[in-house]
N, C-alpha and C positions, 0 to 999 in steps of 0.2 A: 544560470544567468537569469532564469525567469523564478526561484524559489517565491518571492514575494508576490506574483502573479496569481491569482486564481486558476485549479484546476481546470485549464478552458484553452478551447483551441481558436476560438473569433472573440475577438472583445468589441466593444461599439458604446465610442458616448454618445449619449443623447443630450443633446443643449437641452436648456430650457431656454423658454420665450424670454426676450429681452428687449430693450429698446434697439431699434435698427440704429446701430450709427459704423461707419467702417471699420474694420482691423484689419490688423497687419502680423501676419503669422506664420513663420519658419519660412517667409521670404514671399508669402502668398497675402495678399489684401483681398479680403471678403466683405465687399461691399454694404450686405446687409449686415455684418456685423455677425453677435450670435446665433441671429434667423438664418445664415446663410449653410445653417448644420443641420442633419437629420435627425429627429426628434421622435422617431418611432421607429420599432421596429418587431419582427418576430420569426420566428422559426417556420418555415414552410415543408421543408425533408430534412428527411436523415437523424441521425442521434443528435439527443444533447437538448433543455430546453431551456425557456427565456430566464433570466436572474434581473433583479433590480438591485444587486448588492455591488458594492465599490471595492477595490483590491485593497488589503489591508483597513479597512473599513474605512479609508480617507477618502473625504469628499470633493473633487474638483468644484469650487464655485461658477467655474465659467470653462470655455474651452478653451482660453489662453493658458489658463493653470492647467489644464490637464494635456495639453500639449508642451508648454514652456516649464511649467513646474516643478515641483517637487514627484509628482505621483502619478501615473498614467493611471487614468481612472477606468475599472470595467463597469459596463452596465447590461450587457448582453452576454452569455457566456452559450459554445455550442461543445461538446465535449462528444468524447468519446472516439473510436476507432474508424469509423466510414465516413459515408459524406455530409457536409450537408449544406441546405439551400436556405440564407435568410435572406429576406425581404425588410429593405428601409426607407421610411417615407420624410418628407420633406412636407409638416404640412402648414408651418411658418410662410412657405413659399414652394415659388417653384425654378428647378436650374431652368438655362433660357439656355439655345443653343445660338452662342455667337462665334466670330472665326476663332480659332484657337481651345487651350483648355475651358471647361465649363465645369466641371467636377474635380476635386482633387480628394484622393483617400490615404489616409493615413496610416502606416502598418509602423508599430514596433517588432524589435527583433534582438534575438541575443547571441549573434555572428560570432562563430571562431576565430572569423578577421573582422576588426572595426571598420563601417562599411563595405564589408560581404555580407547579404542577405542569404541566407539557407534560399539551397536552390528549391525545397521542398514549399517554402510559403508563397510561393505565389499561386494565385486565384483568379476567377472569371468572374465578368461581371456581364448582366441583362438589367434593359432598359425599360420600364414601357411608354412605351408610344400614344395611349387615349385607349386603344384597342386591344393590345396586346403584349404580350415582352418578345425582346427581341433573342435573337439564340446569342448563348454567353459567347464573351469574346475572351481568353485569355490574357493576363497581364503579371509584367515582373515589376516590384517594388525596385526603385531607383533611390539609392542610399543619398540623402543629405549629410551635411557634418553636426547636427545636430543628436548629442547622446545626453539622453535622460540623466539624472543625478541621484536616483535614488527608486527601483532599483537600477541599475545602469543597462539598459538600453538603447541602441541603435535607433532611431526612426529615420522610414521610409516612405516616399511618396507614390502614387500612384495617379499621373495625368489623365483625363480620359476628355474626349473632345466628342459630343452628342454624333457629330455628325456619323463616326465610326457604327452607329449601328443606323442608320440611315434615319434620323433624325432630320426636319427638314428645316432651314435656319430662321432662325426666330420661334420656332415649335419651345414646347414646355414640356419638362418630365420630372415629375414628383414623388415617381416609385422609382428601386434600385435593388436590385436582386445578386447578392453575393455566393459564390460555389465555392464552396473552400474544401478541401482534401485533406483526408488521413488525420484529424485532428488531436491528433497525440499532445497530451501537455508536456511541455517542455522537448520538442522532437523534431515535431511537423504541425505545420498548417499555420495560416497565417492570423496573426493577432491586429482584429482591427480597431484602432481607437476612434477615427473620428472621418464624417465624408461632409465636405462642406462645396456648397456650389459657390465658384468664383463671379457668377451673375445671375442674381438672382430677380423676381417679380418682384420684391419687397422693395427694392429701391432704384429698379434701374426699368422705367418706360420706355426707354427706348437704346437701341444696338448702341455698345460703342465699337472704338475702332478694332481693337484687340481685349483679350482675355488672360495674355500669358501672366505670367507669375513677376511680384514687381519686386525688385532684389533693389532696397535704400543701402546708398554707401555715405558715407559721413566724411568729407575730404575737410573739416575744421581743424587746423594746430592744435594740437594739447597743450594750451599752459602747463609750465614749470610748477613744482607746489609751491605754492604761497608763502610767506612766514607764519608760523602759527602764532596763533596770542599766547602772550607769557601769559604762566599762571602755575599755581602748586602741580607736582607732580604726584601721581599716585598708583598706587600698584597692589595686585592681585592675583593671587594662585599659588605655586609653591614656594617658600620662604624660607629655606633650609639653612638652619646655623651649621657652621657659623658666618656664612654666606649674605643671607638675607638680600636676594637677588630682586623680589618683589617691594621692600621697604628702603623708597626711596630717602638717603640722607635730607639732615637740615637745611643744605644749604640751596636745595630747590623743592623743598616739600611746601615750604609754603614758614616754615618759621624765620630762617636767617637769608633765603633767599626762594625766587621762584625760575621757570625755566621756557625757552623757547624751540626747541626740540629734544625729543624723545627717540631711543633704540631700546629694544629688547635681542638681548641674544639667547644662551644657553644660562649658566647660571649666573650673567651678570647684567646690566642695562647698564646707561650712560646716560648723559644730560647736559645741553646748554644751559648755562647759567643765564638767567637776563641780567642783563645791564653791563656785566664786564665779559659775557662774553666763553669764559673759560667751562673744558670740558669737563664734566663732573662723571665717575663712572663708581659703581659698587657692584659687589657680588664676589663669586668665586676668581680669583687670581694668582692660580696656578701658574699660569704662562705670562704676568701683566697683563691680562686685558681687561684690567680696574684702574689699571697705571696710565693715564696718560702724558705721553711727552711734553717737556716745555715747550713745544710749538704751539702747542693748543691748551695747555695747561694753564693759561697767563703767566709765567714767566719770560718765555719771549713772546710769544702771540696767543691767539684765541682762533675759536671757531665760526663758523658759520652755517656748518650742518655735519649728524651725525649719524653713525650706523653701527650695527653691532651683528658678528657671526657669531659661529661655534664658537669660537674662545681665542677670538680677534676684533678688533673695534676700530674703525676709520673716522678720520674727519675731514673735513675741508678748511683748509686755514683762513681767517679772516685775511682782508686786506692782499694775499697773494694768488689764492685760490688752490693753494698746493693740496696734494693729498698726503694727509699724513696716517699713518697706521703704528698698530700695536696688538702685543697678543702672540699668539702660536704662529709661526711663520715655517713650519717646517716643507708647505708647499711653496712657498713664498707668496702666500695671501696678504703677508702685510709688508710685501715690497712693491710699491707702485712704480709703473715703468717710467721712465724719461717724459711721454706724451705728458702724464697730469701729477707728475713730482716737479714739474717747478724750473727743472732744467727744459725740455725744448716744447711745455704747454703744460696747462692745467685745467682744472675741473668744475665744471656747473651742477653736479647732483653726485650722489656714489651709492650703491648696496655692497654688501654684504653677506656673501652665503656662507656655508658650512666651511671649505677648505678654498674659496676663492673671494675675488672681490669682484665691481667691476664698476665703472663712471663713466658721467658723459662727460668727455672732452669741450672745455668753453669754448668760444668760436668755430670750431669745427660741427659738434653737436655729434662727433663721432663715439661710438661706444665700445672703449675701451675694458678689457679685461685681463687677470694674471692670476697666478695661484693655479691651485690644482686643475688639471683639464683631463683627466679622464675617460668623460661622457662627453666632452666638448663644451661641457658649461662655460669654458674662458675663449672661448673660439664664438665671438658674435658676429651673425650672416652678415651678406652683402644688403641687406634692408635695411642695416642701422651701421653697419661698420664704415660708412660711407663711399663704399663701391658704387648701391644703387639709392642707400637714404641713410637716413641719421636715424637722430632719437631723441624725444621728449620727454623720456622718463622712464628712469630703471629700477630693474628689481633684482633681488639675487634670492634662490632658494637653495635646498637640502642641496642638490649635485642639478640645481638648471638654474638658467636666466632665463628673462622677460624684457621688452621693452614695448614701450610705445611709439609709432615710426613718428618721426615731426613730418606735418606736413597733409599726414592722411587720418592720422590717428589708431591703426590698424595694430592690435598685439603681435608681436612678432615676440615668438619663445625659442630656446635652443636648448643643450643640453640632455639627461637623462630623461626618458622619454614612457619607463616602464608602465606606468598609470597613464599615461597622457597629461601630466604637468607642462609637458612642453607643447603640447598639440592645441594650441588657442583654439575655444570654440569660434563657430562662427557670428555667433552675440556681440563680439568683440573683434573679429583679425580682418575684418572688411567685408565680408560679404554681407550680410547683415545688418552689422552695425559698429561701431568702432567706442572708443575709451578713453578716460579721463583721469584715472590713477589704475594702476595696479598694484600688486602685492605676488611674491611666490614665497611659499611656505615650505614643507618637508617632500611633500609629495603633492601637491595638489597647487595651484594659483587661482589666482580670484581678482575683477578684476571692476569698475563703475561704468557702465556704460553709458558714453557719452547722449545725449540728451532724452534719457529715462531717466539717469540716474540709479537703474537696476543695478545690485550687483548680482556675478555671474563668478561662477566656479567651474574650474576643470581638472580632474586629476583624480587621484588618493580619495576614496569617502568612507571607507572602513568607518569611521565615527562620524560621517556625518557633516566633514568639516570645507567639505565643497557643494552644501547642501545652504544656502542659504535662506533665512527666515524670511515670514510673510514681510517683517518689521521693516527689511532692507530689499526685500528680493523683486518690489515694485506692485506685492497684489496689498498691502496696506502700507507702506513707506519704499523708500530710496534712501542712499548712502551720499555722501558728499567724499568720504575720506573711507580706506580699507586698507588693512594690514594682516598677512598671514605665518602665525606660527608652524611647529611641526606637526598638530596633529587638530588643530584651531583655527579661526579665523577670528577678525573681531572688524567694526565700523561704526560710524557716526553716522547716525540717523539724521537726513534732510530734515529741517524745520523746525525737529525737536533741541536735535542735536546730544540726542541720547547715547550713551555707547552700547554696543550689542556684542556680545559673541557668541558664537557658536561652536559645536564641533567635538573632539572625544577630550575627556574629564578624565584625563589618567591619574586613578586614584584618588578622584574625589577631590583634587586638591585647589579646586573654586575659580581658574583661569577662566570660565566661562561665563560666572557671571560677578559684573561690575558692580563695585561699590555706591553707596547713595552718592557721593558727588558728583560722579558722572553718569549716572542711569536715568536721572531724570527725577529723582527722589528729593533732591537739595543739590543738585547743580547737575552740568552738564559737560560736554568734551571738546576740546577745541584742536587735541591732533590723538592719536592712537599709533600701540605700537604692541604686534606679539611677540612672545620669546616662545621657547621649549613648551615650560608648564607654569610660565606666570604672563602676563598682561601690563601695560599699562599707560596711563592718561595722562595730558594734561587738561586741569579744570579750566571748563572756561570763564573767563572773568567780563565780567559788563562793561560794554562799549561806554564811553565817559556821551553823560548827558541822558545816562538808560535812568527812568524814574526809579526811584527806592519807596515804596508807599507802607507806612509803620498801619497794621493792623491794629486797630485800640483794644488790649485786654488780653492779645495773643504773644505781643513780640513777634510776631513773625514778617520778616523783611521780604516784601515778592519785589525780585527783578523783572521790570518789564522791558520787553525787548528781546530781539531775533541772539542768540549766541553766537560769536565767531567762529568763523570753522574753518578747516584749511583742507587740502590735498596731504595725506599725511604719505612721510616717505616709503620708498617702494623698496621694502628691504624685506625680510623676515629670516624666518626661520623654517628649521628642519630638523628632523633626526633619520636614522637610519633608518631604513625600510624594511628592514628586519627587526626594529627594534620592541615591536611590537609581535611579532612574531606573524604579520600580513605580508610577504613577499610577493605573494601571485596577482598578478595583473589581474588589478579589478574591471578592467574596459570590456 
């Protein structure tokens, strides 16, 4: 679990100096900000000596990256077999001892059980006091639901409250002395990333009332996705004749017509047409799931939103709101129940997974599902099935669902659970923070948190594909819309409105990265959507009254103005979990 780790049995970031302004971090707010971290440190006993090198040579910029990020960053390493003693200073500031926590330390871990900490890593800690340290006091790491993405570790917190070594209140203490045990890499001994005082000199004059740890919950509604802006459709990745699952037809590419929602599934995708409406689908259609029925076909009605599985495609009918399906039904994925076919209710949104489907019910907001249940992917909790809540918005992946509860906003997932695709992080399922679109893909989901704007992955990373980039992941942009294939993710970039993907390249075959129209090269995206091993866009087109300003001598036309961008639908993809030949539980 720790391969990517550096040979070492304590690790320790050191901030740099920053401007003091608050954070908020794995549920803890640190007043000073980056000042409120220990910034030195060094070896006092035992084996093993100081390193200023980073794990994998990746650099944390701050200590929110290196706690929330992609990389647990080392900058301290103590190795070897026996004990030893480091000493870390605080000299930004100093902890202040008020009621409650004043210190919190930070330990990763790479548990046989997800939140079981090896009972070997816990450690002692001494204080000092102006005159002297205090005699260590023992401490056990208390598992958060926070797991690293890459490499997949557990973190663990460590409260400590001054007064415990008799610290006198309002007193200051600026050194911290760690006893860590048996430091075996990969074994024993505990791995420290990070010790930050929750009150510090740098910004706080005087006591406040408490210290503990601040846990923001976000109880906002999740709007419904949006309409997206019509506009050509385009595709990228694997393209295999005589299929041509990524080369969207004429008739919403942009020559004979364009489109206002998009699906990807396995070898086929589908499309609203603008203006009349009717479903357009291409790819492999082995089972019809490029055929769509005259419900939605325009011959007797049309659409109003689309989704696409393994080798099954749903719609929602215009004007009655039915659910209509097609494709492989041998689980009966593409027989919707009585609730949202139209006989005793119908449907406000629907996904599409591998062998199941599932929709939210219109006026109820209940979440409905049918098709293969297995794993329990077609069995949604009492949090959204409206026992105890509804839902704002669904997702279907490989063998699990996702939803967003209406109301609080909180991801609530079920189903196959091997990687933790179903196990919402806490970024997203309430404790933290909650959501604004989700996506679940093959083995992993990914999801926009509601007022970052970060996106956030959990699950599957074998390639990478619950690893999300700086561009989206909030340390240089945010996402507006996200959607996840089987072994991929992809999103629109806030502001830019660029598309990005990320995640494993089976075969090189280009799903990861987007075409100049919508990367930001000569246009941009205004919904997204993954399949298997292709991608794909709709362009976005310029709000009417956006300037067109002719460059003299160049031709070149700049649209000026923001791009439309929507919540794009909460559907994707998957493949098998063996399909790649990764079976074992990456958590």
């Amino acid at each position: 679990m720790r391969q990517r780790l550096l040979a070492l049995g304590v690790s320790l970031f050191l901030s740099a100096t920053a401007e003091a302004q608050p954070i908020t971090l794995v549920g803890f707010t640190f007043d000073a900000g980056e000042q409120a971290f220990a910034d030195d440190a060094f070896l006092v006993s035992g084996s093993g000596v100081r390193y200023t090198c980073l794990a994998g040579g990746i650099a944390a910029s701050s200590i929110a990256e290196a706690l929330s990020g992609s990389e647990i960053t080392q900058c301290v390493n103590v190795s070897g077999g026996g004990d030893g003693i480091v000493e870390v200073q605080f000299t930004d500031n100093s902890i202040v001892n008020y009621p409650g926590t004043d210190l919190v330390i930070f330990e990763v871990s790479g548990p046989k059980e997800p939140g079981t900490p090896d009972p070997t890593e816990r450690f002692e800690v001494s204080v000092f006091d102006g005159a002297s340290f205090s005699a260590f006091i023992a401490f056990d790491p208390v598992a958060t639901c926070f797991t690293t993405p890459e490499p997949t570790l557990d973190l663990f917190t460590v409260e400590i409250d001054l007064s415990l070594f008799g610290i006198t209140p309002g007193a200051t203490v600026d050194r911290v002395r760690l006893h860590l045990f048996d430091n075996n890499f990969g074994s024993k001994g505990a791995d420290i990333t990070a010790l930050g005082a929750l009150n510090s000199l740098a910004l706080v004059p005087t006591p406040t009332p408490t210290a503990t740890p601040i846990v923001t919950l976000t109880a906002t509604p999740t709007p419904m996705p949006a309409a997206a802006s019509d506009g050509p459709v385009v595709g990228w990745g694997r393209d295999d004749f005589p299929y041509f699952q990524a080369r969207p037809p004429d008739a919403v590419n942009g020559i004979s017509g364009t489109a206002t929602d998009i699906a990807a599934g396995d070898y086929h995708s589908c499309a609203i047409q603008t203006g009349t409406g009717n479903v357009v689908c291409w790819g492999r259609n082995d089972y019809g799931q490029v055929t769509p029925p005259d419900e939605v076909n325009g011959v007797s009605g049309t659409a109003t939103y689309i989704t696409a599985g393994f080798e099954h495609s749903c719609a929602i009918q215009a004007g009655t709101g039915d659910v209509v399906c097609w494709g492989w039904n041998d689980d009966g994925q593409v027989t919707p129940p009585d609730e949202v076919n139209g006989v005793s209710g119908t449907a406000s949104a629907i996904a599409a997974g591998d062998y199941h489907s599932c929709a939210i019910q219109a006026g109820s907001s209940e979440v409905v599902c049918w098709g293969s249940d297995y794993y329990g992917e077609a069995t949604p909790p009492d949090e959204v099935n409206g026992v105890s809540g509804t839902a704002s918005a669904i997702a279907a992946g490989g063998m699990h669902s996702c939803a967003i509860q209406a109301g609080t906003g909180d991801v609530v997932c079920w189903g196959y659970d091997l990687e933790g695709q179903a196990t919402s992080t806490c970024a997203v399922n309430g404790v933290w923070g909650t959501a604004t679109d989700i996506a679940a893909g093959g083995g992993h989901s990914c999801a926009v948190q509601a007022g970052t704007g970060k996106v956030v992955c959990w699950g599957a990373n074998a390639g990478g594909q619950a690893r999300p980039p700086n561009a989206v992941n909030g340390i240089s942009g945010t996402a507006t819309a996200i959607a996840a294939g089987s072994g991929h993710s992809c999103a629109i970039q806030a502001d830019t409105g660029n598309a990005v993907c990320w995640g494993f390249d089976y075969y090189r075959f280009g799903y990861l990265t987007p075409p100049d129209e919508v990367n930001g090269v000569s246009g941009t995206a205004s919904a997204i959507a993954a399949g298997d091993y292709h991608s794909l866009a709709i362009v976005s087109v310029p709000e009417p009254g956006q300037m067109a300003v002719l460059l003299t001598g160049i031709g070149l036309l700049l649209l000026i103005g923001h791009p439309r961008q929507r919540n794009q639908k909460l559907l994707d993809r998957r493949v098998c979990a063996c399909e790649y030949g990764k079976c074992q539980n990456t958590r």
